[in-house]
C-alpha positions in Angstrom: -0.9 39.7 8.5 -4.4 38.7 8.2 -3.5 36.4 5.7 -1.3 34.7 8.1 -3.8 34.4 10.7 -6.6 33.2 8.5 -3.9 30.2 7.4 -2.7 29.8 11.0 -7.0 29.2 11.7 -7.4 27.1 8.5 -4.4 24.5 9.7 -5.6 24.7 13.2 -8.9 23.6 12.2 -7.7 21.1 9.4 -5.9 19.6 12.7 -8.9 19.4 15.2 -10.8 17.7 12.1 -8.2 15.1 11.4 -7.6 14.1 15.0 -11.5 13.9 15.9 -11.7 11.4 12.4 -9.1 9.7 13.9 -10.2 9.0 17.2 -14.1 8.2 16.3 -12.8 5.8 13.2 -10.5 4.5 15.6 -13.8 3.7 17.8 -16.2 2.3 15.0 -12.7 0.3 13.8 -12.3 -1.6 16.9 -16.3 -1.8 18.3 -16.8 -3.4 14.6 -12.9 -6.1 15.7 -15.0 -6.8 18.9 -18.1 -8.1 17.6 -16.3 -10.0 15.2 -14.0 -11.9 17.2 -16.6 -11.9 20.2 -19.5 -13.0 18.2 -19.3 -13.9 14.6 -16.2 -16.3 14.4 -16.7 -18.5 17.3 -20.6 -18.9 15.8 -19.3 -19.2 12.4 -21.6 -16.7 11.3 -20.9 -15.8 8.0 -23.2 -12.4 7.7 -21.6 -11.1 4.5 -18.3 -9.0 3.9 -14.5 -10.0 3.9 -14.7 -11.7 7.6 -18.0 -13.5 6.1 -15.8 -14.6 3.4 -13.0 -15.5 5.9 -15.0 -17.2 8.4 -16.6 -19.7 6.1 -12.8 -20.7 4.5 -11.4 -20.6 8.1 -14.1 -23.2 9.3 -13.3 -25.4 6.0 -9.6 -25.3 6.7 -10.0 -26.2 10.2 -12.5 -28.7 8.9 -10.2 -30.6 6.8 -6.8 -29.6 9.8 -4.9 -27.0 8.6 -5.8 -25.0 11.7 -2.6 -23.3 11.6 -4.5 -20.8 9.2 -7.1 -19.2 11.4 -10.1 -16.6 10.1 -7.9 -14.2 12.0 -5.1 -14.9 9.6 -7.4 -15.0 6.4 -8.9 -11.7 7.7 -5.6 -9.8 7.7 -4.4 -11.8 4.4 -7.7 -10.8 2.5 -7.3 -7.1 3.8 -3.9 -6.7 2.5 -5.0 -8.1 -0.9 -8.1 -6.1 -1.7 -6.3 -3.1 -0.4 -3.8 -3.4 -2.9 -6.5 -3.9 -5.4 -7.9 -0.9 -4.6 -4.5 1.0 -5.1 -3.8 -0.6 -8.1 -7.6 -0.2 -9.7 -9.1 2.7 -8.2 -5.9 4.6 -7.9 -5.7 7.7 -6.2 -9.1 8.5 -5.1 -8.9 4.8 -2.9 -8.6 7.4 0.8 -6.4 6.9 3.3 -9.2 6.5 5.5 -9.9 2.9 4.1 -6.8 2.0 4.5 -6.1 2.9 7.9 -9.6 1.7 8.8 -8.7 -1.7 7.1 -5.6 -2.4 8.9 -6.7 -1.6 12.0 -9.7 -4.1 11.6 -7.5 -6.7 10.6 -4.5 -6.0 13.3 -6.8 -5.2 16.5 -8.6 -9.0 15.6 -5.3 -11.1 15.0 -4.3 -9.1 18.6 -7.8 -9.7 20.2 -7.2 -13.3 19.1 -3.6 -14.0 20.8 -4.6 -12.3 24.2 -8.5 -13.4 24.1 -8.4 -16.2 21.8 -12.2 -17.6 21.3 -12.2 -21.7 20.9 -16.0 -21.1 21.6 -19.2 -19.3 21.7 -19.7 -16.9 24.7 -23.2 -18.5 25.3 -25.5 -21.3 24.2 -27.7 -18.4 22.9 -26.9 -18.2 18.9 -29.9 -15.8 18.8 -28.3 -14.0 21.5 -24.9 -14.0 19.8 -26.1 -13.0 16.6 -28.2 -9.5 17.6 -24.5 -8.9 19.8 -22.6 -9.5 17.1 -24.9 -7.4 14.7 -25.1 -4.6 16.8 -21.4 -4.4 17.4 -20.3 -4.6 13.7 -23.6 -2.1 12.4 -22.8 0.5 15.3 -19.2 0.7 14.3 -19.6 0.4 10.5 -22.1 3.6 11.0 -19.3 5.9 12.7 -17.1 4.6 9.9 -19.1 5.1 7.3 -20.2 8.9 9.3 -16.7 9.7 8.8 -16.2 8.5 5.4 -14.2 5.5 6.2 -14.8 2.0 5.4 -12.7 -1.3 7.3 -12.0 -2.7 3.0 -13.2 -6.0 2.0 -15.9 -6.3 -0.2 -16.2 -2.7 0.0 -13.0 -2.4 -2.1 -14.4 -4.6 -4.6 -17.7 -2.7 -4.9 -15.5 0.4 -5.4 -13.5 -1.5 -8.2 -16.7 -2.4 -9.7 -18.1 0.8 -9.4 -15.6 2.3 -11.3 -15.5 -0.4 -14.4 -18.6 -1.5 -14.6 -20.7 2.0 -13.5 -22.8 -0.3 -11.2 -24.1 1.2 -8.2 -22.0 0.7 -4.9 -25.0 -0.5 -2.6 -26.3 -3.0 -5.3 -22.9 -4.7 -5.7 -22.3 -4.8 -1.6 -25.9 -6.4 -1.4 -25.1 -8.7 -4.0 -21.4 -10.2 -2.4 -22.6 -9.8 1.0 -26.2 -12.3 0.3 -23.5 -14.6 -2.1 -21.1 -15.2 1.2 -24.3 -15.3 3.6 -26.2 -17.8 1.5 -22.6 -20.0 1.1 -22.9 -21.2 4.7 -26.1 -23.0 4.0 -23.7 -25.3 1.8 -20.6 -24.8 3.1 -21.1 -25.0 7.2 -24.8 -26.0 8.0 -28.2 -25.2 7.3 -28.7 -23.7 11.1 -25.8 -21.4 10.9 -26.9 -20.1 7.1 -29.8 -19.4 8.0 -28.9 -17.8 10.8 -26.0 -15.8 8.8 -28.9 -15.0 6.1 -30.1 -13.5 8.8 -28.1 -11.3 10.0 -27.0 -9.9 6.9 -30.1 -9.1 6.8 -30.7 -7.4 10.4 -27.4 -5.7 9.7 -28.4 -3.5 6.6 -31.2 -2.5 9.0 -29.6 -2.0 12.1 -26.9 0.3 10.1 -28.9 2.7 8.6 -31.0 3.0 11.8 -27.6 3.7 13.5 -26.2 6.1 10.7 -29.5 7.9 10.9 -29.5 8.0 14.8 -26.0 9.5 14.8 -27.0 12.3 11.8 -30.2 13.1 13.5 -30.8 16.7 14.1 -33.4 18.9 14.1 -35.1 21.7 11.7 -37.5 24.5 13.1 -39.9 26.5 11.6 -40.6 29.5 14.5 -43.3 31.9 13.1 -43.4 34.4 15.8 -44.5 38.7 16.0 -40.4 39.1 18.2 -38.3 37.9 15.5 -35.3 40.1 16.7 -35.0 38.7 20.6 -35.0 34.9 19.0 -32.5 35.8 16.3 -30.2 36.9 18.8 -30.8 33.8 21.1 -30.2 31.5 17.8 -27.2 33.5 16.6 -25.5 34.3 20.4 -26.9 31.7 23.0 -27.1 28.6 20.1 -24.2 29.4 17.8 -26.3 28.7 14.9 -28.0 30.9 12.4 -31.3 31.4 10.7 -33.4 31.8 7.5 -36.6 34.5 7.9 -39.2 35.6 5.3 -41.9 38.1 6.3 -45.6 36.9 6.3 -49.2 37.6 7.3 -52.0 35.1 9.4 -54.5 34.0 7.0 -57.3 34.8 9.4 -56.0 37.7 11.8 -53.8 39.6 8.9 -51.1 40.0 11.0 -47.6 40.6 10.1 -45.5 37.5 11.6 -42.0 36.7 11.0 -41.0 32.8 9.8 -37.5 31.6 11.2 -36.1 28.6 9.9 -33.2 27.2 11.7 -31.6 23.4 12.1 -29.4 22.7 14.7 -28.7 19.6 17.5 -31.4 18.1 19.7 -30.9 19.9 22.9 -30.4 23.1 20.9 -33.8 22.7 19.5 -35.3 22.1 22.8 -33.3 25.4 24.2 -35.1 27.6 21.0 -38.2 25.8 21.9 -38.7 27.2 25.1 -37.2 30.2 24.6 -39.8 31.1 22.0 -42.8 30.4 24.0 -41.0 32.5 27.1 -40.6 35.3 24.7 -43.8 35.2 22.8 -47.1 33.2 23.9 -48.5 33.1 20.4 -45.1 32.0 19.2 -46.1 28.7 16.9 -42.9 26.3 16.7 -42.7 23.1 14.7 -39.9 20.8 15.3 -38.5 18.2 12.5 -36.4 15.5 12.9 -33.5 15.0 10.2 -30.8 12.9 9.6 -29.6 14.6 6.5 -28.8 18.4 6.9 -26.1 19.5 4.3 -24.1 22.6 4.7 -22.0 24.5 7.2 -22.1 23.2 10.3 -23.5 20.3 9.4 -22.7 17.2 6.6 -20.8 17.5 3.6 -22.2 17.6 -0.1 -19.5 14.9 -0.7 -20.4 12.8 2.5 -22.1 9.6 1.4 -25.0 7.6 3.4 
């Protein structure tokens, strides 16, 4: 019977898990559509990635009047390509999460496009434009990436590469990513190259500080003489649990208790003040982190 209740637990949890991945890809999908079909193809900004890629042959097809093929299109057309790439060359390890992300991107832009088509900028401000349209697409890529999805593109091809050529994922990304960027100089205009160059650049910046805002939690070192009250207000008030090793003051001899614990934000603040209610001498030092592996927390698998 216990057997049966520990699977029925296991399922229910496996559930709750794939539904919140789900719904928060779902989020970083569409906030990522947005700023690209807000921001980056009206401008032509050609930042890096599939839609760079499909932006700058868009704006050379319309160039030359086969406008019948928008970046919309070449977005979805692209996507379908590289994701069958990806099946065919990376084979069963290519997630389901890529794929769903992928498809997603492309459909919710070729939708945005028929109901809120975009024939130009929002503003007069590229400047503007281009920090909206970063901070839209690095936002979303960071919950993606959180939840170990990626919206395909050139991210299939680094995979692909990855796998053949044992280069390193981020190197290969950099590298297609400043290619497409630097393109636009030649292939659009110098101002909106440069201004793509850019925010390529902003963008690997903005995304880490984003995936590092979202993973940011906190680690405490409590050394305190009431180790027992706190331990109970970490493991029945806080939900979390703790590490302690006995010690002594280097000038008073005393025995003192060391409690190491890592847990949210507001958490940390709760344990904070609780310690100095409890005990006056109580010393606390508070950590920020963005990477805590472990239960409860990120997985050894989860890449940054």
């Amino acid at each position: 019977m216990s057997k049966v209740k520990g699977f029925d637990q296991t399922m229910k949890t496996d559930k709750k898990k794939f539904i919140k991945d789900i719904l928060w890809l779902t989020f970083g999908t569409l906030l990522m559509s947005v700023g690209v079909h807000l921001f980056k193809i009206p401008n032509h900004f050609s930042t890096g990635g599939m839609s760079g890629l499909s932006i700058i042959i868009g704006y050379l097809l319309g160039k030359n009047d086969v406008s019948f093929i928008t970046t919309a299109n070449l977005i979805l057309i692209f996507n379908v390509i590289f994701v069958i790439a990806g099946f065919i060359f990376v084979g069963k390890s290519f997630g389901w999460k890529t794929v769903y992300c992928s498809f997603l991107f492309s459909g919710a832009i070729q939708l945005l496009d028929i109901v809120f088509p975009m024939n130009s900028p929002l503003t007069d401000q590229r400047m503007l434009e281009l920090l909206c349209a970063t901070a839209f697409q690095s936002v979303g890529a960071a919950v993606v990436f959180k939840y170990g999805g990626s919206t395909g593109g050139t991210d299939i091809i680094a995979m692909i590469l990855k796998k053949y050529l044992k280069s390193d994922i981020s190197v290969s990304l950099v590298i297609a990513d400043a290619l497409i960027a630097f393109s636009a100089i030649f292939l659009i205009d110098v101002e909106t190259g440069l201004y793509s160059v850019l925010g390529m650049m902003l963008k690997s910046f903005f995304v880490q500080g984003a995936i590092g805002f979202i993973n940011r939690r906190k680690t405490l070192l409590v050394i305190t003489s009431k180790p027992d009250e706190i331990i109970e207000f970490i493991t029945n008030k806080l939900h979390r649990s703790a590490t302690l090793w006995h010690a002594a003051g280097a000038f008073t001899e005393e025995d003192r208790t060391i409690l190491f614990a890592a847990m949210t934000q507001y958490q940390a603040a709760e344990l904070r003040n609780y310690a100095k209610k409890i005990d006056e001498h109580a010393f606390v030092t508070v950590i920020n982190s963005s990477e805590i592996y472990g239960k409860g927390f990120m997985n050894f698998s989860d890449e940054l």
